[in-house]
C-alpha positions in Angstrom: 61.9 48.5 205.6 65.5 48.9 205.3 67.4 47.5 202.2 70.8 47.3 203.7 71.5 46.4 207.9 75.3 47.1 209.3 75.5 44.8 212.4 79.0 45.7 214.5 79.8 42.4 216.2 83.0 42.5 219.0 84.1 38.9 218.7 87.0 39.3 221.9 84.2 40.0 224.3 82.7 37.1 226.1 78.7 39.2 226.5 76.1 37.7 224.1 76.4 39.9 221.1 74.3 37.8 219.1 71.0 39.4 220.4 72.0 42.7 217.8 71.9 40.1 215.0 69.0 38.3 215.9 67.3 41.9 216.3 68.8 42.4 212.3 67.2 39.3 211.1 63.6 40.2 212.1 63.9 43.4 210.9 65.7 42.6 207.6 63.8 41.8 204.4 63.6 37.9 204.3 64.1 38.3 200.4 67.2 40.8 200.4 70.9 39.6 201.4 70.8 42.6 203.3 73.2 41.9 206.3 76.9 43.1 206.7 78.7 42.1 209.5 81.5 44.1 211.1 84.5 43.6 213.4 87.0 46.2 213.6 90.2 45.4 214.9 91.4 48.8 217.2 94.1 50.7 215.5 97.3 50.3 217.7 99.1 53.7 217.5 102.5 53.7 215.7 105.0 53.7 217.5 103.9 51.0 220.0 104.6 47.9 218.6 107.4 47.5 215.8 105.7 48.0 212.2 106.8 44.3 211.0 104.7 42.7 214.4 102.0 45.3 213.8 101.1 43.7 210.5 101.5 40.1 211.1 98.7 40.6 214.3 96.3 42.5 212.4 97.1 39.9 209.4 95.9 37.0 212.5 93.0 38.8 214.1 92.1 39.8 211.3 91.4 36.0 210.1 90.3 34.9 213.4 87.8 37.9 213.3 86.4 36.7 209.6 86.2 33.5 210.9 84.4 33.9 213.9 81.8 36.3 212.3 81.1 33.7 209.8 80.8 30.9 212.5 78.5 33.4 213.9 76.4 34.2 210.7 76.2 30.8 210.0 74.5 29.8 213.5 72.6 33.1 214.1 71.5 35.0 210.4 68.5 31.8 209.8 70.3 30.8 207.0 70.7 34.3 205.3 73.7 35.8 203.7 76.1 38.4 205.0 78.6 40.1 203.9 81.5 39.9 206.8 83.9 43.1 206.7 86.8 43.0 209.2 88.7 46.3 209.0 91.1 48.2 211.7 91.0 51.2 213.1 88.9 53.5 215.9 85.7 51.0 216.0 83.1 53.9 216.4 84.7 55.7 213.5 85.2 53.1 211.5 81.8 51.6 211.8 80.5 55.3 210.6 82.7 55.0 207.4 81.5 51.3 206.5 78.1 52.3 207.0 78.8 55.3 204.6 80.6 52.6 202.0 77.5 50.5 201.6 74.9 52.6 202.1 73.1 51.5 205.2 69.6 52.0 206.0 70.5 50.6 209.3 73.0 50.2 211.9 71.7 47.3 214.9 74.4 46.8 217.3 74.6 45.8 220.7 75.8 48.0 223.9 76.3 47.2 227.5 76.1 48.8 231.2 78.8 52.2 230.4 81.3 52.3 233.3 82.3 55.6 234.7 84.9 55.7 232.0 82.4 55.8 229.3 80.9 58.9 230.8 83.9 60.7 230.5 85.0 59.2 227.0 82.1 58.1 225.6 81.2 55.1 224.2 81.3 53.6 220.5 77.9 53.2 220.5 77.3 56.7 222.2 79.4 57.9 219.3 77.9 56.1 216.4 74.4 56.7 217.7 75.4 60.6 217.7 77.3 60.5 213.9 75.1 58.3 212.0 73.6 59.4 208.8 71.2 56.5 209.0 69.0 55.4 211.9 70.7 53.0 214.5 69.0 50.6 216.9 71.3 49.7 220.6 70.5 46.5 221.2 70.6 45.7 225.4 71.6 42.5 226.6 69.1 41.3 229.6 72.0 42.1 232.2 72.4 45.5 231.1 68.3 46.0 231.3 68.7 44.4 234.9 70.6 47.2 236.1 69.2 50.7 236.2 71.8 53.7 237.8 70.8 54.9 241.3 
């Protein structure tokens, strides 16, 4: 059984992302605080928005990210403890280095249907799946199973 579970959460999308922690808590040890949740807030290249802006919205989604992956914990982890992280950066890269910082056994996080631009770029998932030290599970929501390519 795995000792430590990363669970990437996107809180800006409106898909049910809870299913990946709901998958975490059956497989995580019901006497281990085992559960780290992760939002990463994409890195906005310099040079794009002034620096003094940059900081004051990572500064808000960065609280509005904690506090909507501890509304989520809260309603979803049966009453466990997590750890929330919220850091910046490229999400599939950073969700590798986090997983590296605390030594996960375990990465569960969700996916959806890729679009033909995820073919061409890849997606996080794809990426982390691909990187990982540790075993990852891809969580499907029931839409995504609904649809199967031609």
């Amino acid at each position: 059984m795995p000792t430590t579970i990363l669970v990437p959460i996107d809180v800006t999308t409106d898909r049910d992302l809870d299913q990946a922690l709901t998958q975490a808590c059956k497989i995580a040890q019901p006497d281990l605080p085992n559960l780290c949740l992760l939002y990463v807030v994409p890195d906005v290249p310099e040079g794009y928005v002034a620096p003094d802006i940059r900081s004051s919205a990572f500064e808000r989604f960065r609280y509005e990210a904690f506090e909507r992956l501890t509304a989520i914990a809260a309603i979803e982890a049966e009453g466990r403890s997590c750890e929330i992280i919220v850091r910046e950066g490229s999400p599939a890269n950073t969700i590798l280095r986090v997983a590296e910082e605390i030594d996960a056994d375990l990465i569960v996080m969700a996916s959806h249907n890729p679009t033909y631009i995820n073919y061409i770029m890849g997606s996080v998932a794809g990426k982390v799946v691909r990187f990982a030290q540790c075993s990852v599970l891809v969580v499907r929501s029931k839409q995504s199973r609904a649809t199967t390519p031609a």
